[in-house]
N, C-alpha and C positions, 0 to 999 in steps of 0.2 A: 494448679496441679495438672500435670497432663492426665491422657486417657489410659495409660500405660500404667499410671502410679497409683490410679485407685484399684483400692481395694473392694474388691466385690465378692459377693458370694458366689461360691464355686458350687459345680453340680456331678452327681456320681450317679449313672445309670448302670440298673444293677440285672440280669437278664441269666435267664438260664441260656440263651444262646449268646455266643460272641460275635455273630452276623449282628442281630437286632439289636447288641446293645451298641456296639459301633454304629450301624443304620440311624440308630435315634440321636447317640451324640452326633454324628456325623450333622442331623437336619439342624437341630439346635445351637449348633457353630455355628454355623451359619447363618444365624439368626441374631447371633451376640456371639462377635470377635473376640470381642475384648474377655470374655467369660470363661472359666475355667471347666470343660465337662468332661469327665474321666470314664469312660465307658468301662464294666466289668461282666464279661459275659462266660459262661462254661466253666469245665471244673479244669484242674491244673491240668489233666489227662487230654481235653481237649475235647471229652465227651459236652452232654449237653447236663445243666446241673449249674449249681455257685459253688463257687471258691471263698471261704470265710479271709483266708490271707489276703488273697487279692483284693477286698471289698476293703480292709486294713488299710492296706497300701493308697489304695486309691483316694480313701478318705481323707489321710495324708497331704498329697500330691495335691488336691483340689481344693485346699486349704488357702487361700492364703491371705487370711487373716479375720474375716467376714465372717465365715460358718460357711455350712455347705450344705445342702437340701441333697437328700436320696431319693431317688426314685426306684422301683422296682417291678416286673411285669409280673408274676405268681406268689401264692402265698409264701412256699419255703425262703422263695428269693429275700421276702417282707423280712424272716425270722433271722435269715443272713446277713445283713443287713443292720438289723435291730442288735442282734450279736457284737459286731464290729464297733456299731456307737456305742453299746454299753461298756466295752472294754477300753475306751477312750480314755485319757488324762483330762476332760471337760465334758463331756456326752451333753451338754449342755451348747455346745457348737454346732451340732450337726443335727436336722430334721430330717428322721425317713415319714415322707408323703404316701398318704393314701390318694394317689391320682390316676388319672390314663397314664398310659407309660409316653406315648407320640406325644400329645394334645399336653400334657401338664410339662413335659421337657421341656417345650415351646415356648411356652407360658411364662414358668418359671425361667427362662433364657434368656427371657428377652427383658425380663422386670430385675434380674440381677442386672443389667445391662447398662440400665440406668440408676442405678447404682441406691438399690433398693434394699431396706435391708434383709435379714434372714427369714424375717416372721413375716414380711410381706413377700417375699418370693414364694416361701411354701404354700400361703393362701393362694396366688397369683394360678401354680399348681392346682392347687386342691380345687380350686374354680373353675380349670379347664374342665371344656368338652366337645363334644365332637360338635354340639349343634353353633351356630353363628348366636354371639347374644345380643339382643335389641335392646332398648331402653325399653324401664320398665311401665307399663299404661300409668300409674301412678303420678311419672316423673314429668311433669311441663317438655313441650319440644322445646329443643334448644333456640328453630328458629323463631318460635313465639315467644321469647325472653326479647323485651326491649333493649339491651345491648350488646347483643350476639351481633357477632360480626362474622357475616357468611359471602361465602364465594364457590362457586361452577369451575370447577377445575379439569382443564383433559386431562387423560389419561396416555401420555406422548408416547411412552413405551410399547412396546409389541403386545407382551401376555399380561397388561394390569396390574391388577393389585392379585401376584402370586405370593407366594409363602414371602420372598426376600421383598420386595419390594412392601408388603403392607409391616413387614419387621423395621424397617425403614422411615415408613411414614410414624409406627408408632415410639419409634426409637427418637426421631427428629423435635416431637412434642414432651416428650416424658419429663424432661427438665423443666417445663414453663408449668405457668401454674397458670393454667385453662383447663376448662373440659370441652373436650372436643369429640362434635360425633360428625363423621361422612356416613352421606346416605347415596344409595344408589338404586334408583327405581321407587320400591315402594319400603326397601328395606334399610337400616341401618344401623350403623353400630359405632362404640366406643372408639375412640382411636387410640387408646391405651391396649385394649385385648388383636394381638395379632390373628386371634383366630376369626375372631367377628368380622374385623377387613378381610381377610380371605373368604368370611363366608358369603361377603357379598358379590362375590362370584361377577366382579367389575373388571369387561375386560378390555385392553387394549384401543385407541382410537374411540372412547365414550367418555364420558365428565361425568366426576362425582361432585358430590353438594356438600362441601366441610362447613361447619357452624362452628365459631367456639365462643364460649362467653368467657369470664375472670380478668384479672390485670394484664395477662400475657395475651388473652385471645387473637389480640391484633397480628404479635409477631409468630404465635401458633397456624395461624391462616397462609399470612407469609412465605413461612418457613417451607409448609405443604405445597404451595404455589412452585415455590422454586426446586423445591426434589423433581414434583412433575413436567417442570420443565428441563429437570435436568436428563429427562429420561429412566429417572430410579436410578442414574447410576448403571446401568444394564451396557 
């Protein structure tokens, strides 16, 4: 099945302004192509406010066939929102998130992306935040696991691991069934959560440290290997 044909969960950001709710779909494309995100901001007058129709509509549109995760920046926006999925023919399809509105779009974009389904995009959401997340003290380092397979990778690109590029890297593994973390300096993170590689603030012309252990590890390593040699694509 090509990339075209899957079905994924679409995303509807819901905003009393129409700048910030385009702004945030705008970051979150960008971050998953392939994903559906329907921005609804202001009231039909063009003032600043929600539109309960609109939020309908869009819900609709961002459908297509998966469910659809809400997002929304202020309380009213929440209850607009919650309105529109109650009035659904399945309200059973669609999650309005308690999230960041930026940091959970993101999140949630880039885990539909890979073609995840409804209940795990909206955690993916509801788990965002602004701080980078590390692994927990609890959890074993990856590189102290006897079958981690790890490698020193540059950073060929100009600006690192920026928003697109660590969407990228975490987009490139999502399908293998490894856990992989890059570390950079003293810091590290998942390479599932795109916000974590951005927060390690890696930039350009320096090597990060990817570990990954499981059955895919090898071609998880790999695969990371060759993005950065490709330049991220940039």
């Amino acid at each position: 099945m090509t990339a075209a044909a899957v079905q994924r969960v679409g995303l509807v950001v819901v905003s009393h302004s129409d700048m910030l709710a385009n702004g945030v779909a705008e970051l979150a494309a960008q971050m998953a192509p392939d994903v559906t995100v329907a921005p609804v901001g202001g009231t039909e007058e063009g003032g600043l406010g929600t539109d309960y129709g609109a939020v309908v509509e869009a819900l609709a549109d961002a459908d297509s066939g998966s469910g659809v995760v809400v997002l929304y920046d202020l309380g009213s926006a929440k209850m607009t929102a919650e309105m529109a999925v109650e009035s659904a023919d399945d309200p059973s399809r669609y999650a309005v998130v308690d999230a960041p509105l930026v940091e959970g779009a993101v999140a949630a974009a880039v885990t539909a992306q890979g073609g995840a389904s409804l209940a795990d995009v909206a955690a993916a959401a509801e788990g965002a935040s602004g701080e980078a997340p590390v692994m927990a003290p609890s959890r074993p380092a990856l590189h102290l696991v006897p079958d981690a397979v790890s490698a020193d990778v540059l950073l060929t690109n100009e600006v690192g691991l920026h928003a697109r590029p660590a969407a990228l890297l975490s987009r490139t593994v999502a399908e293998l069934d490894a856990d992989v973390v890059v570390r950079y300096g003293d810091e590290e993170a998942n390479a599932a959560s795109v916000l974590g590689l951005m927060g390690l603030s890696a930039p350009g012309g320096k090597s990060i440290t990817v570990t990954a252990t499981g059955r895919d590890a090898r071609e998880a390593v790999r695969r990371i290997e060759e993005l950065a040699e490709r330049g991220f694509d940039d």
